[in-house]
Every structure is written in structure tokens, then in C-alpha cells.
TIKE-165355 format. One record per residue (C-alpha): residue number from 1; residue in three letters; x, y, z. Coordinates in nm, 4 decimals, m for minus. Layout:
! TIKE-165355
   num   residuo          X          Y          Z
   NUM       Ala          X          Y          Z
...
END
This chain:
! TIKE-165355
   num   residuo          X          Y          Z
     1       Unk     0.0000     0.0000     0.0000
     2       Unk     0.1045     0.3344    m0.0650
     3       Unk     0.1765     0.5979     0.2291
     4       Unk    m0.1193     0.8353     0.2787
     5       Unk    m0.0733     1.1734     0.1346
     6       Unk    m0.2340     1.5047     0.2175
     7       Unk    m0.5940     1.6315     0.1494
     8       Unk    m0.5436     1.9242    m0.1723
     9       Unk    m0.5673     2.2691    m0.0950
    10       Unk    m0.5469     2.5795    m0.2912
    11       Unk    m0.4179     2.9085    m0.1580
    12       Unk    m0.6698     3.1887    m0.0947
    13       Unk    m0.8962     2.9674    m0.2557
    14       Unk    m1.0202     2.6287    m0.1070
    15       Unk    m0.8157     2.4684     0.2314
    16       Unk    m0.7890     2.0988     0.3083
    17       Unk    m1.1010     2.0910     0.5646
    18       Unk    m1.3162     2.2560     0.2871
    19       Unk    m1.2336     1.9694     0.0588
    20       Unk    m1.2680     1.7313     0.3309
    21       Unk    m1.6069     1.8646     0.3849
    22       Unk    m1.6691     1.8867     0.0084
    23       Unk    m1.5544     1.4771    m0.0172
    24       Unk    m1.8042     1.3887     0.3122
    25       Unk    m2.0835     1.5514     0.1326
    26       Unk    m2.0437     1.2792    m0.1419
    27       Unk    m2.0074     0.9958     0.0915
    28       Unk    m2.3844     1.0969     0.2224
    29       Unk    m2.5467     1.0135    m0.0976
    30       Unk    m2.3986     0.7240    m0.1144
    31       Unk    m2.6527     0.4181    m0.1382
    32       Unk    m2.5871     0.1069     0.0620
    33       Unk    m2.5476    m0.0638    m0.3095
    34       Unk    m2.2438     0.1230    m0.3408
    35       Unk    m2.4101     0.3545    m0.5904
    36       Unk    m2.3752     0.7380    m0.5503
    37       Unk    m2.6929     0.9185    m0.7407
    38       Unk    m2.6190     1.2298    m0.8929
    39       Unk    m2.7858     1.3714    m0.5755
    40       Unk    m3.0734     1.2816    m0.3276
    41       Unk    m3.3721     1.0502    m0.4869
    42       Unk    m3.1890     1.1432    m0.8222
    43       Unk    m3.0060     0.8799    m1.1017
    44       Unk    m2.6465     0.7440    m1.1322
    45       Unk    m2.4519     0.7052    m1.4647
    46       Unk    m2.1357     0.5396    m1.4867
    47       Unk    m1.9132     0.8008    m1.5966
    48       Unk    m2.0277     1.0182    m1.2809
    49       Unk    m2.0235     0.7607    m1.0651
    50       Unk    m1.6480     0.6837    m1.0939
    51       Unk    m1.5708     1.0445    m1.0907
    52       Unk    m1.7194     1.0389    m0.7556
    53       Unk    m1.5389     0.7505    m0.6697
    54       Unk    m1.2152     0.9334    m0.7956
    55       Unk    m1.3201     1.1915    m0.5706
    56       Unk    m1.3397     0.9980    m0.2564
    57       Unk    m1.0526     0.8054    m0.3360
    58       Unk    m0.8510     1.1528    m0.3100
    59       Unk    m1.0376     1.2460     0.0011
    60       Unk    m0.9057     0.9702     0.1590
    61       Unk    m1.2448     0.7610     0.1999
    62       Unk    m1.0810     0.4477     0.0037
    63       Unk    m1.3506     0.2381     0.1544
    64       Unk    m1.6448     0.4376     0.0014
    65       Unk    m1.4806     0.4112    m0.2979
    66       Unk    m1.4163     0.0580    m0.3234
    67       Unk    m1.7916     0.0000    m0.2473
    68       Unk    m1.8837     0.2418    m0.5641
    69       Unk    m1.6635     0.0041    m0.7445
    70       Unk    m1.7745    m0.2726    m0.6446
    71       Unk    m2.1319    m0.1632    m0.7388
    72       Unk    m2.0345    m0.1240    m1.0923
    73       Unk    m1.8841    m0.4451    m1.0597
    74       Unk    m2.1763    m0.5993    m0.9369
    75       Unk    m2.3861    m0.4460    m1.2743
    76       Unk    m2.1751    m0.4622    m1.5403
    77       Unk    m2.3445    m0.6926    m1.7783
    78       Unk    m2.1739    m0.9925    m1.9394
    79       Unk    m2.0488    m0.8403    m2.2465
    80       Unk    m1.8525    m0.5707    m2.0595
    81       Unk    m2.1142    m0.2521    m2.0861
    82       Unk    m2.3428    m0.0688    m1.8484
    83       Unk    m2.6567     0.1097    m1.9130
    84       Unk    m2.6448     0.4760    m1.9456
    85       Unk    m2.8682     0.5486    m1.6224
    86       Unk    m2.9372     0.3633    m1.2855
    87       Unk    m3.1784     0.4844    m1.0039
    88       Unk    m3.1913     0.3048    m0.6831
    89       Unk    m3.4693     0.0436    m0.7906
    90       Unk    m3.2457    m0.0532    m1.0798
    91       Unk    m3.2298     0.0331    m1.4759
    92       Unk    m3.3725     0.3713    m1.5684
    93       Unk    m3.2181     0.4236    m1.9193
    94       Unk    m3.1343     0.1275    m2.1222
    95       Unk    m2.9210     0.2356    m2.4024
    96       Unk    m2.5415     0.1937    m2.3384
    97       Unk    m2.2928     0.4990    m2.3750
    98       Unk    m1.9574     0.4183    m2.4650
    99       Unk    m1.7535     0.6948    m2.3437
   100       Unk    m1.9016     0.6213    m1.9882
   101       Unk    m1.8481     0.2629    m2.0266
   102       Unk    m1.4416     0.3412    m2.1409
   103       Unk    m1.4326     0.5583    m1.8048
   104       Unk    m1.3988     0.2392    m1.5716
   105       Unk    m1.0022     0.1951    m1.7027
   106       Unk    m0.9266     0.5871    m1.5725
   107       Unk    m1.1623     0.4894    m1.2186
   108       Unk    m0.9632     0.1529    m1.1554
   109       Unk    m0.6177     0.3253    m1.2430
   110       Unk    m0.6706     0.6381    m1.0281
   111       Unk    m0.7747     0.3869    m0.7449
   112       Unk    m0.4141     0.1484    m0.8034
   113       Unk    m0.2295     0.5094    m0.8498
   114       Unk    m0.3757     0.6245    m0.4517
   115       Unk    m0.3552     0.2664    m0.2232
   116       Unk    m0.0711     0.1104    m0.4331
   117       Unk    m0.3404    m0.2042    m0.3998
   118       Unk    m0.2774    m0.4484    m0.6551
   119       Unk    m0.5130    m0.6928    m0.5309
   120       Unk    m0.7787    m0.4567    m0.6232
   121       Unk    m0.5899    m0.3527    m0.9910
   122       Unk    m0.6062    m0.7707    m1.0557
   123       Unk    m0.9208    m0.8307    m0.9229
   124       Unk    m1.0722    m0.5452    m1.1518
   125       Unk    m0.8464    m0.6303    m1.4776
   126       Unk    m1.1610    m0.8474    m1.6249
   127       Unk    m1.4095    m0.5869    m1.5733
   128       Unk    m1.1906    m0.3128    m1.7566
   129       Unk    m1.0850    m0.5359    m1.9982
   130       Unk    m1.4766    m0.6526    m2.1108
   131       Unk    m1.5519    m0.2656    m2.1051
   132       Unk    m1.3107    m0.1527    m2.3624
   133       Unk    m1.2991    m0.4154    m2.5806
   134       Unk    m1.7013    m0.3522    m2.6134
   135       Unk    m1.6143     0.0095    m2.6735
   136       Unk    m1.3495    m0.0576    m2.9173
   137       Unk    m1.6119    m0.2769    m3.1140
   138       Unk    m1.7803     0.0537    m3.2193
   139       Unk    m1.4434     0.2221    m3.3690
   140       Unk    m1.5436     0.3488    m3.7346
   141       Unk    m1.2804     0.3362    m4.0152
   142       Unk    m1.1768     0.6950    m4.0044
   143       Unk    m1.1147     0.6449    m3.6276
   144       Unk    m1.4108     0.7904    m3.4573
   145       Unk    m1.6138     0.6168    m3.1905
   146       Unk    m1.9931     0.5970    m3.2294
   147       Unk    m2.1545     0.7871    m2.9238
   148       Unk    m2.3958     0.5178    m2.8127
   149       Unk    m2.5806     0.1780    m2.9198
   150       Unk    m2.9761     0.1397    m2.8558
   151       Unk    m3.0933    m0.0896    m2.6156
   152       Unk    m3.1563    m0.3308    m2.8402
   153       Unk    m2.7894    m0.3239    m2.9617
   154       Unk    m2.7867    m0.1395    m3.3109
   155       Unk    m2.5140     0.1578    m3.2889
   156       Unk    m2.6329     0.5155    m3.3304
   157       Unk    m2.5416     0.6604    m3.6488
   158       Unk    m2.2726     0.9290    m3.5005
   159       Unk    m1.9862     0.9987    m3.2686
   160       Unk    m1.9196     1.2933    m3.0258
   161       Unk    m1.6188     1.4684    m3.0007
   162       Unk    m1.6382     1.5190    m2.6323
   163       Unk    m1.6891     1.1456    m2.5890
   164       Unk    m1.4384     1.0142    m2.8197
   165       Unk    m1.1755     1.2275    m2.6460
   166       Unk    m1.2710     1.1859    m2.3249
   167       Unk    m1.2355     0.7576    m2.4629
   168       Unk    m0.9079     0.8140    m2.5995
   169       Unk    m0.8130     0.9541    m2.2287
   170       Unk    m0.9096     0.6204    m2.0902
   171       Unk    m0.7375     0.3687    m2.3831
   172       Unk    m0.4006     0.5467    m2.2861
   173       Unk    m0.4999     0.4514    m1.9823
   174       Unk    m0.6095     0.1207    m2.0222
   175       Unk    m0.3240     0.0151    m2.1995
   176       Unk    m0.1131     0.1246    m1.8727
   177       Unk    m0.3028    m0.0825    m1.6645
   178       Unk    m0.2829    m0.3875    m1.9004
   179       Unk     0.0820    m0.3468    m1.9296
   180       Unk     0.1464    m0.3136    m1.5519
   181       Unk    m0.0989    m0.6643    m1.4859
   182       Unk     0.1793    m0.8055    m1.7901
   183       Unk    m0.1442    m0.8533    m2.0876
   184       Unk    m0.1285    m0.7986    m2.4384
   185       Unk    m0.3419    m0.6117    m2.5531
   186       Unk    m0.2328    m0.5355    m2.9544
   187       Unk    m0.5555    m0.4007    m3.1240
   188       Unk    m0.5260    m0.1821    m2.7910
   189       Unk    m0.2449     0.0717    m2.9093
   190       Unk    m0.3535     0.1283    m3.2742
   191       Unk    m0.7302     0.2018    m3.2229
   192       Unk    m0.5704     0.4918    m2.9619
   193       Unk    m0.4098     0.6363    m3.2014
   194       Unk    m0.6444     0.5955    m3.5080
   195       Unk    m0.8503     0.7821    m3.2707
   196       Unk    m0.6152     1.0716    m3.1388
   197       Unk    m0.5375     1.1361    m3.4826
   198       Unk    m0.9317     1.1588    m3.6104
   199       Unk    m0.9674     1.4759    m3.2940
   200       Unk    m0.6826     1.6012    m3.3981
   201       Unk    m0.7020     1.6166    m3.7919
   202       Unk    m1.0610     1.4968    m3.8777
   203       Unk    m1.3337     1.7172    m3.6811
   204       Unk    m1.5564     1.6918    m3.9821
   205       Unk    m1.6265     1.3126    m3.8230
   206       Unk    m1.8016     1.3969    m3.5646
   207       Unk    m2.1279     1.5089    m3.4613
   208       Unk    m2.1626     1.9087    m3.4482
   209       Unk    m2.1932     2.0260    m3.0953
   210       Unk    m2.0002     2.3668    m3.1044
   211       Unk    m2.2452     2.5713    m2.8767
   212       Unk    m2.1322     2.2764    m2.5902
   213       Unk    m1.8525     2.4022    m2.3771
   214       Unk    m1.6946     2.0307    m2.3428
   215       Unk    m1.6508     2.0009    m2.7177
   216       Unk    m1.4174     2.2936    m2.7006
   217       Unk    m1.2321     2.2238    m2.3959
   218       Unk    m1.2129     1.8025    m2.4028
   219       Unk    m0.9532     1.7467    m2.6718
   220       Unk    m0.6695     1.9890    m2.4823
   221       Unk    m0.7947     1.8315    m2.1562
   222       Unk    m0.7743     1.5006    m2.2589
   223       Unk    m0.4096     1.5334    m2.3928
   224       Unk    m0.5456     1.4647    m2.7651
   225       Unk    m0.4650     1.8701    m2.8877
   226       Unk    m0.1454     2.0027    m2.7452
   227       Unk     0.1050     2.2915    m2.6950
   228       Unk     0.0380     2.6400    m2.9107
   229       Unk    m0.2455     2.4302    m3.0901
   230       Unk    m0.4131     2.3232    m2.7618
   231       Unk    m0.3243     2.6990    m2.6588
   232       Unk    m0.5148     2.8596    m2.9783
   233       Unk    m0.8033     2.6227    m2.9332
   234       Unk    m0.9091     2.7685    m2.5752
   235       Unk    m0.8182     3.1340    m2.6377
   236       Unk    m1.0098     3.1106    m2.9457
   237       Unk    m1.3057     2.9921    m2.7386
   238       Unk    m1.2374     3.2468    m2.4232
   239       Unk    m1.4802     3.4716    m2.5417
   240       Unk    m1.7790     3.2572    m2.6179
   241       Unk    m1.7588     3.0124    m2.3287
   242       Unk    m1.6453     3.2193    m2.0062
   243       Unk    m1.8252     3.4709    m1.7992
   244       Unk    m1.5727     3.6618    m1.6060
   245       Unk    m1.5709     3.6066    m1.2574
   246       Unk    m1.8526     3.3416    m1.3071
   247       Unk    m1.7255     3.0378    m1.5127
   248       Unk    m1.7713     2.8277    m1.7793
   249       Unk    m2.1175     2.8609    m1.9674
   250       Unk    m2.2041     2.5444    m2.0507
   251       Unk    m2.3577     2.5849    m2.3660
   252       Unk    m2.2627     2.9182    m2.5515
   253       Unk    m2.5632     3.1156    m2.5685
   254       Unk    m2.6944     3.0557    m2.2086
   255       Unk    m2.5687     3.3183    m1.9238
   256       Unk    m2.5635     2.9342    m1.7400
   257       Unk    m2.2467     2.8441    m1.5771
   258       Unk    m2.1762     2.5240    m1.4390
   259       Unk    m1.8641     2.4355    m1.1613
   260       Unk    m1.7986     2.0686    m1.3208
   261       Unk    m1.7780     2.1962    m1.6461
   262       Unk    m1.5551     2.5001    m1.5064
   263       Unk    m1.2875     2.2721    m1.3132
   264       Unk    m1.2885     2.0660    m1.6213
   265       Unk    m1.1796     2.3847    m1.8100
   266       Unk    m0.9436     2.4318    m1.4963
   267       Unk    m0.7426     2.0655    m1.6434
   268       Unk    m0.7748     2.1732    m1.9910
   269       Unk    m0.5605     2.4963    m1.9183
   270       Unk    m0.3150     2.3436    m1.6783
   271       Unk    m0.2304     2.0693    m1.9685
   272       Unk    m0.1175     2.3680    m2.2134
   273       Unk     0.0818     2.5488    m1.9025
   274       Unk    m0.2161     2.7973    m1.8606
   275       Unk    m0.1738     2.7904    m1.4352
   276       Unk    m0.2683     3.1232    m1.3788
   277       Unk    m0.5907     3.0722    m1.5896
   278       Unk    m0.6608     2.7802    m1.4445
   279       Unk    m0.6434     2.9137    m1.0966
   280       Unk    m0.8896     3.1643    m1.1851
   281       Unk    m1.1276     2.9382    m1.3218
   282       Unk    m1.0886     2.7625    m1.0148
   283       Unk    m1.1700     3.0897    m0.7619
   284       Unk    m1.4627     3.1086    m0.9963
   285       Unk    m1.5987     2.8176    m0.9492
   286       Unk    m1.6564     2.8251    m0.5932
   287       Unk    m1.9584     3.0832    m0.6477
   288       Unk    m2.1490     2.7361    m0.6310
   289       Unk    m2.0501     2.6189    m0.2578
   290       Unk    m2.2603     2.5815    m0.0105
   291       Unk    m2.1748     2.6076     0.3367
   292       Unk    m2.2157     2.2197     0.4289
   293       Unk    m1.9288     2.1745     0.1780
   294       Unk    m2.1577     2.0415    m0.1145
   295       Unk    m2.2151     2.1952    m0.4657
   296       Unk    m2.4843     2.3609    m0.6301
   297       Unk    m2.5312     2.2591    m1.0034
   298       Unk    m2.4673     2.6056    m1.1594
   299       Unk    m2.5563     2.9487    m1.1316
   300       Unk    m2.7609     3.2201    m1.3573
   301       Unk    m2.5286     3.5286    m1.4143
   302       Unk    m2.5762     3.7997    m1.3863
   303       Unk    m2.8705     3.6944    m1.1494
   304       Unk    m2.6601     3.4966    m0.9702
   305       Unk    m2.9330     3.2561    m0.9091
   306       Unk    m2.8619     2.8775    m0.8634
   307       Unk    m2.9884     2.6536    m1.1619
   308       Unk    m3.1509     2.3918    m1.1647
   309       Unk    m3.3106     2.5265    m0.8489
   310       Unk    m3.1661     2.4175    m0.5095
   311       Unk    m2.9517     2.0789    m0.7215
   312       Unk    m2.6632     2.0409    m0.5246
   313       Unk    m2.4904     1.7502    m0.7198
   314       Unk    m2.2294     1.4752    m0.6187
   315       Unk    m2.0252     1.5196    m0.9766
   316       Unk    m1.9900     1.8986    m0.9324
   317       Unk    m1.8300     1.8014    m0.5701
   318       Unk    m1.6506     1.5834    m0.7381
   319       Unk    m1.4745     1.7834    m0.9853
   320       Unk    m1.4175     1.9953    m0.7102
   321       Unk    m1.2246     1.7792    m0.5585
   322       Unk    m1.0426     1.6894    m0.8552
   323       Unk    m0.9781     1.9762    m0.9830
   324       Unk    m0.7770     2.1096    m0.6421
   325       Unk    m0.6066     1.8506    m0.6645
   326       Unk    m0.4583     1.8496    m0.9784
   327       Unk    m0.3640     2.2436    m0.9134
   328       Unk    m0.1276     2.2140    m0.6069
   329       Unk    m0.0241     1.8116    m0.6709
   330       Unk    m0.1396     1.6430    m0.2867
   331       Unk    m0.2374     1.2810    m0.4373
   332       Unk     0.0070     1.0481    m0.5631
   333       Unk    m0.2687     1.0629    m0.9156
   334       Unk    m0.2797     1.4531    m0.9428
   335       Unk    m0.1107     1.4734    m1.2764
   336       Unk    m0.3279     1.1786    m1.4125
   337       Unk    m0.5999     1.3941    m1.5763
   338       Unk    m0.4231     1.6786    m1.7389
   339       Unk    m0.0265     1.5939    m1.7335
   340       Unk     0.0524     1.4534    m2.0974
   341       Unk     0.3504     1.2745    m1.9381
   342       Unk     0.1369     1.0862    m1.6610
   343       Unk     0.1472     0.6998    m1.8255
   344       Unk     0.4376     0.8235    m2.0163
   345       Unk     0.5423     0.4664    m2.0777
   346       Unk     0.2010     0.4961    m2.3589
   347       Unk     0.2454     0.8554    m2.5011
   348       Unk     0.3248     0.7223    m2.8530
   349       Unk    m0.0510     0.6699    m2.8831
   350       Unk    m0.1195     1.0702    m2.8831
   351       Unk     0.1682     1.1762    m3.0716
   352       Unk     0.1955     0.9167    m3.3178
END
């Protein structure tokens, strides 16, 4: 096991028993399934779930977060997916989502990266290994990965930009973990990069989304667009998508911003060397803290009114926590969801 490392904390902006307080208020939604609903009575999808986990993980509640991952253990169906939403009764949406199905390798990593537990990393090889191989089954020739399939199977006829990078974020990573647990994995490398180099050169593939904030932010964040290109690509979209001393909007023509989406923006700038942005983002983003330590959703500017009413949600905590703790480097996984060099030993797939 690894030694235990400090809670994050950012000068003048958030201290260690704020994100303490901020992790805790996660860990009370928590179901006795394991599951942690976006907030009280509401649903669960994968991808949030794990970022919660993440979350708790860096909090230093490893125990919470082993039960969230065993809960996606326990639902993961046979052929490696999950459904796209879960309430506490069981299914609520059945089609499948394959960037929150890819998610699991970065969940399962981040875990092994914190407690240095490799009875966990072996124990969960099987599940992350089903998941991506069902996610690399819906790679299209130019690269792309199609968004979603119905329930009944049958792929939707597009892919997302947001979700393909965030996917290509979590083959890098999978391909880590599979070389650390000593499998081969071939088809693994190439479908990264056939991917990486569809963000980076073919946009045309995928669906448009440009008003969304995440499809201008997700392919610096995820490592995909880099340097003075990754650089260009947010200071072109300054203007549009930020609200000075608010946040991120989170779709461009709504006075809407949102703290998730505004710490994600906080990773995206730190990967191009952007600190001082990225700490601003950060102050920002507080505007949505309550004084339990929890998260409200967003906030209407210049109203300053929280929206959805009274939603204080376990994600936004989340990225919270996440987000601190990439900018002053407590956890032994800080770097892992910004720093281009953090599985190093797989770059090739990005820059290939």
C-alpha cells in the first residue's frame, strides 16, 4: 500500500477541511449498493459515478470508494457494458454509452495510483478489460467512436467529439493498466491512435456540438490537442464560453455556468501550461458552494441565481475535488488527468 498523502488545498482559494467537507458531502449520498446518485432521490450514470469515486478516493475515503466500485462491478453486464442510467430500484435508461463505459479503465487506475493495492488492480483487470474491448467494437474506419448503441444493440449513427476524447483519455490509460498486470493487448495501441489522430485532424467526423462548452475544452484536456495548438483552441473559445468572474457557460448562448464543467476547463488549461488561468477558473468556481461543503449545479449570471433550483450535485463536488487537486499536486494521481507525461510509458498513442 502506498503511504497516505495530504488532502489538496489551494491558496486563498479552497483549504484541506473545505475539501474534506466537500468529499463527506459525497459519501452521504452514497446508497448502501455502493451507488452514488447524482444527488438525493436522483439517477447514477457510470461516468459520474467513478468520478465520484475518484473523488473519494482523493479524500481519503478508500472504503467508500471501493464499495462504488464494487457496485459497478456488481452491474456490469456480461459483455462488458453498463446502461447509461441507474436509479436506486435498478435500470432507468437502457441504451449503453460508450464513453461512460471506457471511463472504468481511468476509475480503476486512479484507485491502483492512490492505495498502491494491486489486489484490487487484478481483481478489476476483467471488468476493464470486457468494457473496452465492447467500446473498441464501435471504432469506425476513419477512427471515430460511435456515441452510443440502442438498447436493443444497433449503434447510433454518429460519434461525439467530447466522448471520443474523453475515450481516448481512458485507452491510454487502459493500456497502462494492461501493461502493468503483464497482458497484451495489440488491437489496444492502434485504435488509440487511429482515434487521437481523427480529434486532432478529422473534426468533420463527428457530430456538431459547437455551442457545448466540453466540445471545445475536451480534446486539450484530454491530452489529444497540445502545446500552441491546444493553446489557440481555448483562447479562441475564451470569449464565447467564459463569464468573467462566473465560469464556464455550458452551452454558448446561455448566461448558465456550471462548476464541473468550469474545473474541467481548470485541467484543460493546466495541460497547455495555462496555471494562472486555471487558478482563476478555479476561484470562480466556488460561487457554487454551499456552506455544508456540497455543490450547487450552476448558477444564472448575472442573477446569480442557482440553476436547476436548489440541485446540489455529487459530480460537481466531485470535480471539485479533482480539480484542487490536480492544481497544487497532494495525491500520488494529481497529474493523471491533465499531465501529458502521466502513463508516459504509452504517449506514442497521442503523438503518433
Amino acid at each position: 500500500m502506498r503511504p497516505e498523502f495530504e488532502l489538496p488545498a489551494v491558496d486563498g482559494i479552497v483549504t484541506a477541511d473545505q475539501i474534506r467537507a466537500t468529499g463527506q458531502s459525497i459519501a452521504e449520498l452514497q446508497l448502501l449498493s455502493g451507488q452514488i446518485p447524482w444527488f438525493s432521490g436522483g439517477h447514477c450514470d457510470p461516468w459520474n459515478h467513478i468520478e465520484t469515486a475518484m473523488a473519494l478516493d482523493v479524500v481519503g475515503l478508500h472504503n467508500e470508494a471501493v464499495a462504488a466500485y464494487g457496485w459497478l462491478r456488481d452491474v456490469q453486464l456480461p459483455d462488458g457494458s453498463w446502461y447509461q442510467y441507474y436509479n436506486n430500484d435498478g435500470v432507468e435508461q437502457d441504451k449503453f454509452d460508450a464513453n461512460t463505459i471506457a471511463y472504468i479503465a481511468t476509475g480503476i487506475w486512479h484507485h491502483w495510483l492512490l492505495t498502491g493495492d494491486r489486489e484490487f488492480l487484478n481483481a478489476y483487470w476483467q471488468v476493464v478489460d470486457r468494457a473496452i474491448n465492447w467500446v473498441l467494437a464501435l471504432q469506425r474506419p476513419a477512427g471515430d467512436i460511435v456515441w452510443a448503441r440502442h438498447s436493443d444493440g444497433t449503434p447510433f449513427s454518429f460519434s461525439l467529439l467530447t466522448g471520443s476524447s474523453s475515450i481516448c483519455h481512458s485507452l491510454k490509460i487502459a493500456i497502462a493498466l494492461a501493461d502493468e498486470l503483464g497482458h497484451d493487448r495489440p488491437a489496444w495501441r492502434p485504435a488509440a491512435a487511429r482515434l487521437a489522430a481523427c480529434i486532432r485532424d478529422n473534426e468533420a467526423a463527428f457530430a456538431p456540438k459547437k455551442r457545448w462548452a466540453m466540445d471545445w475544452y475536451y480534446p486539450v484536456m484530454t491530452g489529444v490537442v497540445r502545446g500552441q495548438a491546444g493553446i489557440d483552441r481555448l483562447q479562441a473559445g475564451e470569449d464565447t464560453f467564459i463569464i468573467k468572474g462566473a465560469g464556464v457557460r455550458c452551452v454558448a448562448n446561455q448566461d448558465w455556468v456550471t462548476s464541473a464543467e468550469t474545473c474541467e476547463a481548470v485541467l484543460a488549461f493546466l495541460a497547455v501550461g495555462q496555471t494562472e488561468r486555471a487558478l482563476e477558473l478555479f476561484d470562480w468556481a466556488q460561487c457554487n458552494r454551499d456552506v455544508d461543503g456540497s455543490y450547487f449545479t450552476g448558477m444564472v449570471f448575472p442573477q446569480r441565481v442557482n440553476f436547476p433550483g436548489g440541485e446540489r450535485s455529487a459530480y460537481t463536488a466531485a470535480a471539485i475535488v479533482l480539480a484542487a487537486d490536480a492544481l497544487c499536486g497532494a495525491s500520488p494521481a494529481s497529474r493523471l488527468l491533465w499531465a501529458h507525461d502521466a502513463v508516459a510509458e504509452v504517449e506514442a498513442v497521442f503523438v503518433n
